[in-house]
N, C-alpha and C positions, 0 to 999 in steps of 0.2 A: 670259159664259155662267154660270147659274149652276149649281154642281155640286150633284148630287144626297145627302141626309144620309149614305145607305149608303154612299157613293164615297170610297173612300180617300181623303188629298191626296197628290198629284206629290211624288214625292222631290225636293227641289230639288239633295241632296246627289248626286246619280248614287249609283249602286249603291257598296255598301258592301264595301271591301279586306278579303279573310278574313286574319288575323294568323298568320304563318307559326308553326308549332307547333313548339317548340325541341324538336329533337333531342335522344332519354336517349341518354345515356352506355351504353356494351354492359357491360352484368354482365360484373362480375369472375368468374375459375372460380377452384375453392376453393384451388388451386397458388398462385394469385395473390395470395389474402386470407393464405394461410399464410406468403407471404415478407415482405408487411408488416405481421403480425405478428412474426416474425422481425428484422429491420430495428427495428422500435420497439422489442421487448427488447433488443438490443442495444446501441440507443444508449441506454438506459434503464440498463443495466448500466456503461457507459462512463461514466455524470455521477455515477452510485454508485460508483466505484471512483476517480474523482476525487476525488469529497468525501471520503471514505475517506483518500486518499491527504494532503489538506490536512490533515485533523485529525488524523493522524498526525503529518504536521510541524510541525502548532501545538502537537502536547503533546510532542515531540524539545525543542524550544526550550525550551519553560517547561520542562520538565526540568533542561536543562544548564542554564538561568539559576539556577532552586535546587539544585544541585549547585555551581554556582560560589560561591554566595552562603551556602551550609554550608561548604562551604572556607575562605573565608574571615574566616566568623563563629566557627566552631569549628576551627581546626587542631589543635588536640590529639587529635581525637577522627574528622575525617572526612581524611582522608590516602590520597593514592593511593599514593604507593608503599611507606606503610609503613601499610597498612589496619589497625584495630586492631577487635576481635569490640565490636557495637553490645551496649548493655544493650538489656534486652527492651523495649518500646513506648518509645521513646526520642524518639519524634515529641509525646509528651504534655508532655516536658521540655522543647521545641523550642517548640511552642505557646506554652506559659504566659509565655515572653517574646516573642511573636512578634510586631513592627512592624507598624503599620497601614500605613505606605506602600512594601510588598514589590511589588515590578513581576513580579510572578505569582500567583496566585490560592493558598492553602492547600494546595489539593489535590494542587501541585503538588510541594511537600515531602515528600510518602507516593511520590507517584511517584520523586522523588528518590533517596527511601532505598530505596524496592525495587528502583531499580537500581543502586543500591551495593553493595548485600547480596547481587547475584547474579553481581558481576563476578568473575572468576576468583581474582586476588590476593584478596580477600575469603574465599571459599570454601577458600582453601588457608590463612591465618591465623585462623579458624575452629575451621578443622580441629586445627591444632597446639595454638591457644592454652589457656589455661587460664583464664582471665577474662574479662568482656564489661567496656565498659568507656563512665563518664559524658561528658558536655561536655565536661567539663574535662579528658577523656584519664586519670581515674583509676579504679584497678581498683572496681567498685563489688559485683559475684555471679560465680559461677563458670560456665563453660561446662559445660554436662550434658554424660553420653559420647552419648546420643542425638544431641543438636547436632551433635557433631563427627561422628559417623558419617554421619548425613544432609549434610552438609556434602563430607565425603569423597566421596561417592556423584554430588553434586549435579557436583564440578570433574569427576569421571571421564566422566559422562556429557557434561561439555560439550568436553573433548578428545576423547572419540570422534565428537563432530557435529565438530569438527573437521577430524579426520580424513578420516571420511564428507564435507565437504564439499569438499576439498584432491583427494580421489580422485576425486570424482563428474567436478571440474574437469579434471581433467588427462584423465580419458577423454574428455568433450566435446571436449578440443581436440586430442584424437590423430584422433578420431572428423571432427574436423572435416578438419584435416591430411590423410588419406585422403582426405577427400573431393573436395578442391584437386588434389590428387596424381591421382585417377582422373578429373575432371576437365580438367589439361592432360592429361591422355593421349591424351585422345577427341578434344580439341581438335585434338593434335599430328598424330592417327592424317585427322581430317577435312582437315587441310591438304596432307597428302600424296597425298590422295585426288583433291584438285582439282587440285594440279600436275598429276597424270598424266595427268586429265583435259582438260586445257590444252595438254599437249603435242602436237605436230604429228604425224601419222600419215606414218611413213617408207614 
């Protein structure tokens, strides 16, 4: 037969499968977008205070390694139990022979000496003393009375954080003790409550 020009052709495929339309997602309400927001600064805040917390540790260590290694290179002059008042910019006289193969970076030496110079016994022979003194552990200028007062000022304030933080401790753990303490009570108080409960009606 033949078909006419205007005449469609026969589907040979059968009728055409409509494609199931995937399902949206239901809109979040704004409660929802604001907790994960929430959720992401916080773990956001978590890997900041990690990294925080390494580089911290990475510059403790380089630290104590150039405090150990002024120790040992200078005992006249870097001494812990018998601290002696640093000359002024004392890290320039430190430099000028400074090894190229130190197992810490420079910078690490200024870190060093600033926590040398801020440790108690430090602040207290300071205080007394009357001269700052070279490498070599000799007297080279004299300590101003400004020095020493600031000095003075500097140990008093770090005995009273001291103090403040010896107190703050001991009340945390009275505060806590109480808390143990009114805890088995309630405890004590709910166990007695179930025996009687338990017991058999005369």
């Amino acid at each position: 037969m033949i078909r006419a020009p205007h005449q469609k052709p026969p589907d040979l495929e059968g009728p055409k499968k409509q494609k199931p339309q995937a399902s949206k997602p239901p809109k979040k309400t704004q409660e929802e977008i604001e907790k994960e927001k929430a959720a992401k600064a916080k773990q956001h805040a978590l890997i900041i205070k990690k990294e925080q917390q390494e580089a911290r540790q990475q510059r403790s260590e380089k630290t104590q390694n150039a405090l150990g290694w002024l120790h040992d290179t200078y005992p006249n002059c870097f001494n812990w139990d018998e601290p002696k008042p640093l000359k002024k910019r004392i890290e320039k006289d430190i430099f000028a022979t400074l090894p190229e193969d130190l197992p810490f970076p420079r910078l690490a030496i200024r870190w060093a000496i600033a926590y040398y110079v801020g440790a108690p016994r430090y602040l207290d022979a300071l205080s007394q003393s009357q001269h700052r003194f070279d490498l070599r552990g000799e007297p080279v200028e004299e300590v101003i009375p400004e020095h020493q007062q600031r000095a003075e000022e500097q140990l008093l304030q770090y005995i009273e954080r001291k103090k403040r933080f010896y107190t703050e401790k001991k009340e945390r753990r009275q505060a806590w003790k109480q808390k143990m303490k009114e805890k088995k009570a309630c405890d004590n108080q709910k166990d007695v409550g179930s025996q009687q409960r338990d017991l058999p009606n005369k």
